[in-house]
mmJSON file of the N, C-alpha and C atoms, coordinates in Angstrom:
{"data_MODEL":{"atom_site":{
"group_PDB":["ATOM","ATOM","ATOM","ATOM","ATOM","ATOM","ATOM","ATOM","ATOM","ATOM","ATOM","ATOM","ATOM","ATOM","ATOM","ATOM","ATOM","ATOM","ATOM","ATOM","ATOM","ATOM","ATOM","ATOM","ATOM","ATOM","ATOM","ATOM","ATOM","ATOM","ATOM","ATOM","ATOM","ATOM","ATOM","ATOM","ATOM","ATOM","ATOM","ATOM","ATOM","ATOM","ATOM","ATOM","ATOM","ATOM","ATOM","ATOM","ATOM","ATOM","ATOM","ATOM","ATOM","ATOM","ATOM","ATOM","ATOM","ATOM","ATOM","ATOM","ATOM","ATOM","ATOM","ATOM","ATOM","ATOM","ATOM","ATOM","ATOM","ATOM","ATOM","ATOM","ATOM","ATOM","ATOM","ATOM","ATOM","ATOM","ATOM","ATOM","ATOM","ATOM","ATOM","ATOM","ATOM","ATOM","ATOM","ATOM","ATOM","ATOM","ATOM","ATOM","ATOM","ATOM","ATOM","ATOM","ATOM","ATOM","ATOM","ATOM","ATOM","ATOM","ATOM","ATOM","ATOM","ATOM","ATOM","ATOM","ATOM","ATOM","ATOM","ATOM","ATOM","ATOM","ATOM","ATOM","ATOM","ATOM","ATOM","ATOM","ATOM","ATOM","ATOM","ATOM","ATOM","ATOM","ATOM","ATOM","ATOM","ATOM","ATOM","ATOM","ATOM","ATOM","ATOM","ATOM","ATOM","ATOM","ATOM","ATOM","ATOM","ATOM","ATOM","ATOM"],
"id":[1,2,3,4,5,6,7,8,9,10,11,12,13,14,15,16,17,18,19,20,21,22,23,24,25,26,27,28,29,30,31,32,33,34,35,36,37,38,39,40,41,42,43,44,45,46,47,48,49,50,51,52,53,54,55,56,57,58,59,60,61,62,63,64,65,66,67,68,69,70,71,72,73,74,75,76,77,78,79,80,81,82,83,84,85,86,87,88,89,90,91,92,93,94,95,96,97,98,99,100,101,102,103,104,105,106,107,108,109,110,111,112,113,114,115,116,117,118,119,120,121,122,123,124,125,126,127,128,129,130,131,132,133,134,135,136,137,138,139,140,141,142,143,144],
"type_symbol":["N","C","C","N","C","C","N","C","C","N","C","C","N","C","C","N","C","C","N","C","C","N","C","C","N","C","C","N","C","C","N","C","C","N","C","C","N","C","C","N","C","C","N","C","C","N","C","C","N","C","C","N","C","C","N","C","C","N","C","C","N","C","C","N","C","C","N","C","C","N","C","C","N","C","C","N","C","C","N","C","C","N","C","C","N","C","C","N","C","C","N","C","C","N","C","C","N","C","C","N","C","C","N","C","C","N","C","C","N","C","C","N","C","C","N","C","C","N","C","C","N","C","C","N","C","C","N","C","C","N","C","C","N","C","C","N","C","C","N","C","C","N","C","C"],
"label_atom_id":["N","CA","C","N","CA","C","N","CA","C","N","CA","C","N","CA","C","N","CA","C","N","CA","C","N","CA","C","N","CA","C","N","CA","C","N","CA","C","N","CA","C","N","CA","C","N","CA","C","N","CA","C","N","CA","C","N","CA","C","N","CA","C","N","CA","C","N","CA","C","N","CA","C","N","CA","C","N","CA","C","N","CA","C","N","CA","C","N","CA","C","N","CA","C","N","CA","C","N","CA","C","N","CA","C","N","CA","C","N","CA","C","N","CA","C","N","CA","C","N","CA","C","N","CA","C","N","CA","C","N","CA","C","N","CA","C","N","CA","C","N","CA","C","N","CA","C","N","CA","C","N","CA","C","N","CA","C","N","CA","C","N","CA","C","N","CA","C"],
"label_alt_id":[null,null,null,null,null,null,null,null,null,null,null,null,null,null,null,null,null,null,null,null,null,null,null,null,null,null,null,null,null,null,null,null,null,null,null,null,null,null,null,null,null,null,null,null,null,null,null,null,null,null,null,null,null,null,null,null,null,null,null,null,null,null,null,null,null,null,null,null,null,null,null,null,null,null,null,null,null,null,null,null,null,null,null,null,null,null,null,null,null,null,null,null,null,null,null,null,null,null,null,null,null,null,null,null,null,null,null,null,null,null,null,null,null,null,null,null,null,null,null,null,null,null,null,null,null,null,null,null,null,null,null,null,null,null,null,null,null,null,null,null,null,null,null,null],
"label_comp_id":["UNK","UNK","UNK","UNK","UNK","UNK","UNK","UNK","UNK","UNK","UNK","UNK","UNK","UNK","UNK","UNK","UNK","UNK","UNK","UNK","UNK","UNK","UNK","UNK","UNK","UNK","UNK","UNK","UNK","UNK","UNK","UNK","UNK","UNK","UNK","UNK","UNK","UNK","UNK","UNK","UNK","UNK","UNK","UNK","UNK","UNK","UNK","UNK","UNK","UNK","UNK","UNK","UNK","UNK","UNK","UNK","UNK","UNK","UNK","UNK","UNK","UNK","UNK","UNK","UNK","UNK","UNK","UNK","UNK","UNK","UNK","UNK","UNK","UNK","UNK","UNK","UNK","UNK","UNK","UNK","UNK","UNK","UNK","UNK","UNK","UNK","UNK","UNK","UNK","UNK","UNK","UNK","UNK","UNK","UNK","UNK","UNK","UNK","UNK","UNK","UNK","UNK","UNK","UNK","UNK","UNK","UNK","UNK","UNK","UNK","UNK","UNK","UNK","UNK","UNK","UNK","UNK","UNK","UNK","UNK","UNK","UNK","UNK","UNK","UNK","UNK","UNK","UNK","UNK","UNK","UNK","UNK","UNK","UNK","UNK","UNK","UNK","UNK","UNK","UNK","UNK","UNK","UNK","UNK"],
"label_asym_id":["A","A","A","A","A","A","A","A","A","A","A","A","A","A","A","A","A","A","A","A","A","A","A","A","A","A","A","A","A","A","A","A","A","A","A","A","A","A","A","A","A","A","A","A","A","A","A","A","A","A","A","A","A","A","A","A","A","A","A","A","A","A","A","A","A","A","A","A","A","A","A","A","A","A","A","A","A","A","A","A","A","A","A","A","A","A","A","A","A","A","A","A","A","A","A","A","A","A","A","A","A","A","A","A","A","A","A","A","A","A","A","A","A","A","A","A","A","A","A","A","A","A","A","A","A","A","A","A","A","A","A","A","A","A","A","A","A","A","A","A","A","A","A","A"],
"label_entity_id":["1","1","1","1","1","1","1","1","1","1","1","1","1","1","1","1","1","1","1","1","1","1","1","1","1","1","1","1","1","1","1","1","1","1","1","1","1","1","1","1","1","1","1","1","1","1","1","1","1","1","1","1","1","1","1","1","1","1","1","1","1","1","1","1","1","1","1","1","1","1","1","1","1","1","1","1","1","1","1","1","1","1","1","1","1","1","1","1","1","1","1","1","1","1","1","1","1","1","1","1","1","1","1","1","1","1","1","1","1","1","1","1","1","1","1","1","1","1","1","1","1","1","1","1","1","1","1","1","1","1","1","1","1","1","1","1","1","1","1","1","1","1","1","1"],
"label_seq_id":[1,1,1,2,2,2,3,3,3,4,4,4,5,5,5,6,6,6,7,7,7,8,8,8,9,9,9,10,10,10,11,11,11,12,12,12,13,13,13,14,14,14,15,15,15,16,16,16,17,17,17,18,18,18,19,19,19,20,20,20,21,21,21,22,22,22,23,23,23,24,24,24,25,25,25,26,26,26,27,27,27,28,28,28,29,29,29,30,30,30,31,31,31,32,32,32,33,33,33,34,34,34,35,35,35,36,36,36,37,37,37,38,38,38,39,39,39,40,40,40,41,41,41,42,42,42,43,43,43,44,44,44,45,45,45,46,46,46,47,47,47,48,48,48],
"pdbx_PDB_ins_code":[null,null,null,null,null,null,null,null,null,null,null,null,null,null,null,null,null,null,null,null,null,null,null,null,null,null,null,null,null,null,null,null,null,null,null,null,null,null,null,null,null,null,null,null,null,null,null,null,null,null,null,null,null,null,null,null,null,null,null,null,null,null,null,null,null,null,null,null,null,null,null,null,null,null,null,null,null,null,null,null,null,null,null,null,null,null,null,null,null,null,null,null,null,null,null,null,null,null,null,null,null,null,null,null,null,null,null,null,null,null,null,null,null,null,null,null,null,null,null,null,null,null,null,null,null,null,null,null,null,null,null,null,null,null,null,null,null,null,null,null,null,null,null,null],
"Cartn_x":[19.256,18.059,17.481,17.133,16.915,18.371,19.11,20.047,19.985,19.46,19.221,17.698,16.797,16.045,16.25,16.679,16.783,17.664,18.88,19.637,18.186,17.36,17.034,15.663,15.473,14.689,15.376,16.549,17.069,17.418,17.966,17.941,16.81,16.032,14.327,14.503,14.129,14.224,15.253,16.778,17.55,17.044,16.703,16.335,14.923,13.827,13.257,13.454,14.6,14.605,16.115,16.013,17.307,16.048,15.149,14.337,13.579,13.201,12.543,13.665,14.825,16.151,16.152,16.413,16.263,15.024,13.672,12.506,12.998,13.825,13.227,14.213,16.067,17.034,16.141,15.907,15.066,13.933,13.173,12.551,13.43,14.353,15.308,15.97,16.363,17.324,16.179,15.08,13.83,13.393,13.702,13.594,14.335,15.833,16.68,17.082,16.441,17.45,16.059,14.971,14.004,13.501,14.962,15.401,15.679,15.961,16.498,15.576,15.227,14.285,14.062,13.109,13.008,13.603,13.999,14.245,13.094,13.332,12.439,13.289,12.447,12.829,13.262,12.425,12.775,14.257,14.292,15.659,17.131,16.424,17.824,18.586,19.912,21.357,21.145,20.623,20.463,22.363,23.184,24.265,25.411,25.02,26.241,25.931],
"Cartn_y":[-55.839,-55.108,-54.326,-54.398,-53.794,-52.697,-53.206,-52.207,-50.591,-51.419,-50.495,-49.306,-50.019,-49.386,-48.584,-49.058,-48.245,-46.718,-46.939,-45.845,-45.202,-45.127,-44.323,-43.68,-44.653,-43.818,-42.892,-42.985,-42.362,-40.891,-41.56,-39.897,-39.049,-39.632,-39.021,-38.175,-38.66,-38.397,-36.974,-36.97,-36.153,-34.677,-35.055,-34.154,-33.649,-33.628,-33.259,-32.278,-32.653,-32.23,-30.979,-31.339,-30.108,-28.887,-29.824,-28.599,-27.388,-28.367,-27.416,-26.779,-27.258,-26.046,-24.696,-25.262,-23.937,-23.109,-23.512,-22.764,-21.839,-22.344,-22.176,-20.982,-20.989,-20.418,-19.028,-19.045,-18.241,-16.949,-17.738,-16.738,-16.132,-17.167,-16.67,-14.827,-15.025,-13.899,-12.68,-13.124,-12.028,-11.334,-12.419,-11.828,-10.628,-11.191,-10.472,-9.223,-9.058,-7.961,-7.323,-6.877,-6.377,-5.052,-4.712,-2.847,-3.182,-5.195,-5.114,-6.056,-5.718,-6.549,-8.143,-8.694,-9.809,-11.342,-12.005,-13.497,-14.389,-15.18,-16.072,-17.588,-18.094,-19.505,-19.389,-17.995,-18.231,-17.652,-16.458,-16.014,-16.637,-17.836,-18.686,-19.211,-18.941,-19.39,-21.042,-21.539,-23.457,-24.093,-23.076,-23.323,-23.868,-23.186,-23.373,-24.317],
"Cartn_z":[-30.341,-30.761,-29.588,-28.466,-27.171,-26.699,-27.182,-26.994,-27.883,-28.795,-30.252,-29.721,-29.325,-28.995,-27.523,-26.64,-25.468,-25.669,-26.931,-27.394,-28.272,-28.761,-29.481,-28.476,-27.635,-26.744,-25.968,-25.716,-24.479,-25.517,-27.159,-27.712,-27.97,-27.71,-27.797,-26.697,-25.611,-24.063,-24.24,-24.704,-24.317,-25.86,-26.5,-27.396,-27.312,-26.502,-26.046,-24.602,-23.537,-22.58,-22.915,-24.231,-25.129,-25.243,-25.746,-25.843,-25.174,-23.721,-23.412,-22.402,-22.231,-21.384,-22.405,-23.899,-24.807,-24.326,-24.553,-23.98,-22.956,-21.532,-20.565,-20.373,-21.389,-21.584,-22.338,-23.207,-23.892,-23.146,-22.062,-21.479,-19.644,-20.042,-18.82,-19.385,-20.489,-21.686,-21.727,-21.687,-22.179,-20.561,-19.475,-18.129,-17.471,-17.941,-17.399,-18.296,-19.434,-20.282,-21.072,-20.302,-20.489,-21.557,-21.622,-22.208,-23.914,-24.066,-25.42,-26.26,-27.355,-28.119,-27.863,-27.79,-27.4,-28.296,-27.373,-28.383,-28.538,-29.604,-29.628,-30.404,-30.29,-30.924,-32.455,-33.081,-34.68,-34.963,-33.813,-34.064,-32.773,-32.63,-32.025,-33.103,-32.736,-33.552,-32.687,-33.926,-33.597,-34.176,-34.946,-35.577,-34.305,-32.94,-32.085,-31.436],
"occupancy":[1.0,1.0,1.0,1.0,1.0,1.0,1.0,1.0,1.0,1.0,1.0,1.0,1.0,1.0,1.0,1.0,1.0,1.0,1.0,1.0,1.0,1.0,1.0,1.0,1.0,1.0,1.0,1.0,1.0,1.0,1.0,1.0,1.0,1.0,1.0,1.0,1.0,1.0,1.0,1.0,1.0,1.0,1.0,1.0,1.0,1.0,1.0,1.0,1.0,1.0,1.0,1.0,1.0,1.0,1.0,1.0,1.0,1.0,1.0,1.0,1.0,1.0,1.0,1.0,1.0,1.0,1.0,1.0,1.0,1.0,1.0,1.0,1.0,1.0,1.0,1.0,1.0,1.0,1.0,1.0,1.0,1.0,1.0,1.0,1.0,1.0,1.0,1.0,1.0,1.0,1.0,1.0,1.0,1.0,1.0,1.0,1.0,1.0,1.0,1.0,1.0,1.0,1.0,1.0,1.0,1.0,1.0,1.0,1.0,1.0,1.0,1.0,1.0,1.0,1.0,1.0,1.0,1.0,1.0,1.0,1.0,1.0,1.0,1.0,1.0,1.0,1.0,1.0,1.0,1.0,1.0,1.0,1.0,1.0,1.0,1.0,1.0,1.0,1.0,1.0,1.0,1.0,1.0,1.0],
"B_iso_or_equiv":[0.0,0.0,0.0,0.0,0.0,0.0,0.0,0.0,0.0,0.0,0.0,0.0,0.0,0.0,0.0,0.0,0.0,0.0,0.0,0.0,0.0,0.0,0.0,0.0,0.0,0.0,0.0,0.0,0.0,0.0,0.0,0.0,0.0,0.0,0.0,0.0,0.0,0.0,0.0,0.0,0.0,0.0,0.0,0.0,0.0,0.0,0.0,0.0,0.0,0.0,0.0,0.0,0.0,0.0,0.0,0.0,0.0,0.0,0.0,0.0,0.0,0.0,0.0,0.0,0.0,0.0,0.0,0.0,0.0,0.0,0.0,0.0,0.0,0.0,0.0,0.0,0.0,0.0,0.0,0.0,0.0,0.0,0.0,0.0,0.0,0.0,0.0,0.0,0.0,0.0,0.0,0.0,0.0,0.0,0.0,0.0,0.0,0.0,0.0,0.0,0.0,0.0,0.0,0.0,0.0,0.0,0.0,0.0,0.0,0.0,0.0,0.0,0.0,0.0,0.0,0.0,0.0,0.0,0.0,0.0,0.0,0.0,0.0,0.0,0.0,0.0,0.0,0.0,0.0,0.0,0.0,0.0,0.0,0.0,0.0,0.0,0.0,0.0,0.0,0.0,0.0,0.0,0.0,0.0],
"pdbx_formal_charge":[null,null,null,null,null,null,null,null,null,null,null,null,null,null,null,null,null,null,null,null,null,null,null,null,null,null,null,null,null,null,null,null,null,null,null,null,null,null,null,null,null,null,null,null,null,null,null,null,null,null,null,null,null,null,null,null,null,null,null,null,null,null,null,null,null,null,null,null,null,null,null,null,null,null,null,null,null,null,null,null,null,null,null,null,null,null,null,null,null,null,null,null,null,null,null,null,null,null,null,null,null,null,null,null,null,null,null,null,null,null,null,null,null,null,null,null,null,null,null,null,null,null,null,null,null,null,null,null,null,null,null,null,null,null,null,null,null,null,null,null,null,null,null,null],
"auth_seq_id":[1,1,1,2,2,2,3,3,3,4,4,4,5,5,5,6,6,6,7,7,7,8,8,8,9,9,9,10,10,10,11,11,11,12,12,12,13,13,13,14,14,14,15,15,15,16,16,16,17,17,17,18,18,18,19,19,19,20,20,20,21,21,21,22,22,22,23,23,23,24,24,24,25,25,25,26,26,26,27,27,27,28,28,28,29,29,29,30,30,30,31,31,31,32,32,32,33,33,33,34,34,34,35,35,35,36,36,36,37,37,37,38,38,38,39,39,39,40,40,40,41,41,41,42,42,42,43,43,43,44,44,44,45,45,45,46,46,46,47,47,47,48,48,48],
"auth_comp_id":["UNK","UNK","UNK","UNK","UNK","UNK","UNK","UNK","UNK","UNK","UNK","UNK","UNK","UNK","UNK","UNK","UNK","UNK","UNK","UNK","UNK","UNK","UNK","UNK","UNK","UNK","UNK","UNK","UNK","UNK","UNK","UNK","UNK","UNK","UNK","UNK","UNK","UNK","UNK","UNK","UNK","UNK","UNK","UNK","UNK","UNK","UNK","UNK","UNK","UNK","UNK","UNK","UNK","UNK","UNK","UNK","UNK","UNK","UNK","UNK","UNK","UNK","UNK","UNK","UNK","UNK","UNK","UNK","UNK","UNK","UNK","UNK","UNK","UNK","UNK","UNK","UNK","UNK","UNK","UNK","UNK","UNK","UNK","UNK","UNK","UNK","UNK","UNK","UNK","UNK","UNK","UNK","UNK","UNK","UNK","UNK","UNK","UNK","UNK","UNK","UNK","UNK","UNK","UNK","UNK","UNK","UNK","UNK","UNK","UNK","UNK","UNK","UNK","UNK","UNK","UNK","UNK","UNK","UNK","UNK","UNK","UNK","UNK","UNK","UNK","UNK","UNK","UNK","UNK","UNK","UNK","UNK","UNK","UNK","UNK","UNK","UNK","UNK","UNK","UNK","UNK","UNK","UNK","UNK"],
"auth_asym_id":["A","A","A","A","A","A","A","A","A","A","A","A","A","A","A","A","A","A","A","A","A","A","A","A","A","A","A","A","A","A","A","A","A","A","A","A","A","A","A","A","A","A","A","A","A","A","A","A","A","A","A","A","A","A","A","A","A","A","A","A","A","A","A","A","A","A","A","A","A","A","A","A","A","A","A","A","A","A","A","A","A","A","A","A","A","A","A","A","A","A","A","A","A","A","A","A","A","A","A","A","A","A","A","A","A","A","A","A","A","A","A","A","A","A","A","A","A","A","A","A","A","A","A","A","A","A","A","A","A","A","A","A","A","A","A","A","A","A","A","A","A","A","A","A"],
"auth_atom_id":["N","CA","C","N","CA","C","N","CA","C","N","CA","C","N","CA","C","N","CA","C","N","CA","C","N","CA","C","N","CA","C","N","CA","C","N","CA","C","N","CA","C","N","CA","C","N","CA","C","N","CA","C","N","CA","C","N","CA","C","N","CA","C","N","CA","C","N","CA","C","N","CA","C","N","CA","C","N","CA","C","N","CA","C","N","CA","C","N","CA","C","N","CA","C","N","CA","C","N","CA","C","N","CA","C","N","CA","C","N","CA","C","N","CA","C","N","CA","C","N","CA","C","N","CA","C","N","CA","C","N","CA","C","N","CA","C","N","CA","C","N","CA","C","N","CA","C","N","CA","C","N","CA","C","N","CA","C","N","CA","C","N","CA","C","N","CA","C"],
"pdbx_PDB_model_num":[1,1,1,1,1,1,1,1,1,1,1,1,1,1,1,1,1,1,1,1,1,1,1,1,1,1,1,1,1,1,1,1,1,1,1,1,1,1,1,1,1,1,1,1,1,1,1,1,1,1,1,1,1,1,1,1,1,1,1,1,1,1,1,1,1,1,1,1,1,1,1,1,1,1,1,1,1,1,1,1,1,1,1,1,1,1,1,1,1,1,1,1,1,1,1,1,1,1,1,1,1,1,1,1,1,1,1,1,1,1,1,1,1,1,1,1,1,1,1,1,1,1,1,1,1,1,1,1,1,1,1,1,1,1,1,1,1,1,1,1,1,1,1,1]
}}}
């Protein structure tokens, strides 16, 4: 049972810190490529 829970914290932990790399990927794309319409979270391909 502690095993059980330490796995579901640790997928908490890693799906949160999924998230904010996406965030941080996201305004990295909008930094560097200034000339082309912007991304956002609604139009991320979550499929790949």
């Amino acid at each position: 049972l502690l095993l059980v829970g330490c796995l579901a914290v640790s997928t908490i932990i890693e799906l949160l810190s999924m998230w904010n790399l996406t965030k941080v990927e996201i305004q990295l794309c909008n930094m560097l490529s200034p000339e082309e319409p912007s991304v956002s979270l609604g139009s991320y391909n979550w499929g790949l």
